[in-house]
C-alpha positions in Angstrom: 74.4 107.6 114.9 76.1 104.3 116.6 74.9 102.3 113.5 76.4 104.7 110.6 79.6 104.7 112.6 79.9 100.8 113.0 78.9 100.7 109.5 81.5 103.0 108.1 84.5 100.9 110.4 83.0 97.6 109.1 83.0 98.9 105.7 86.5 100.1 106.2 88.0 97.1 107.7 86.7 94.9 104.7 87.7 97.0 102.2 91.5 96.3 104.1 91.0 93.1 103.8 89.9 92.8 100.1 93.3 95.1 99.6 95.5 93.0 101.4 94.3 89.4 100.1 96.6 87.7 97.7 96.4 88.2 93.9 94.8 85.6 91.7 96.4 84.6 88.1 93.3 84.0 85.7 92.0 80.6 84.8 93.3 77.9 83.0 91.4 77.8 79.3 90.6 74.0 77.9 92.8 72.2 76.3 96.2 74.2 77.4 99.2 73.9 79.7 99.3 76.6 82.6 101.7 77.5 84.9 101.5 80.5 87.7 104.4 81.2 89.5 104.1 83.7 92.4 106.5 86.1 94.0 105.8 88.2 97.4 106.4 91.7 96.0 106.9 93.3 92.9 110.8 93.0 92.1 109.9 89.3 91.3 113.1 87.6 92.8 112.1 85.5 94.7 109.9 82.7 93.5 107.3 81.7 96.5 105.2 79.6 94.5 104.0 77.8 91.2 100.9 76.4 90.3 100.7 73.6 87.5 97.6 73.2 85.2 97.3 70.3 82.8 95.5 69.5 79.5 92.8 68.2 81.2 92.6 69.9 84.4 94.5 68.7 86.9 96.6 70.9 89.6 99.5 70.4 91.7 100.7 73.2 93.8 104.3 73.8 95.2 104.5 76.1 97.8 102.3 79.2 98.6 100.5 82.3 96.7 101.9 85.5 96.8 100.6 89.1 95.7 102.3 88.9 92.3 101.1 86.3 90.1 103.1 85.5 86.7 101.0 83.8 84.3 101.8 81.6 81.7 99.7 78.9 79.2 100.7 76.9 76.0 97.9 74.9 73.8 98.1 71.1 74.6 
């Protein structure tokens, strides 16, 4: 009986923390320009974040993630 109980809190407690992790813009495809600018909440007015993607793969981050990822990509 102890174990199903400490299994059901672990399981809840993870799946909190899968829910509450920061969202994840998708990845950068070959041969394009990405950019991922993140916001904390849903309203988008603040700007928290961007994420730069080159041609050929290179990053540069300015800022932090947050749980609302805008993502954008041109061809190179």
């Amino acid at each position: 009986m102890i174990g199903r109980t400490s299994l059901a809190i672990l399981l809840a407690l993870g799946s909190l923390t899968v829910l509450s992790s920061p969202a994840h813009a998708r990845a950068c495809r070959i041969d394009f320009h990405c950019e991922t600018y993140y916001y904390p909440d849903s309203t988008r007015a603040i700007l928290i974040g961007i994420k730069y993607e080159n041609c050929v793969g290179d990053e540069w981050w300015v800022g932090t993630r947050g749980s609302y990822p805008e993502f954008f990509e041109t061809p190179c």
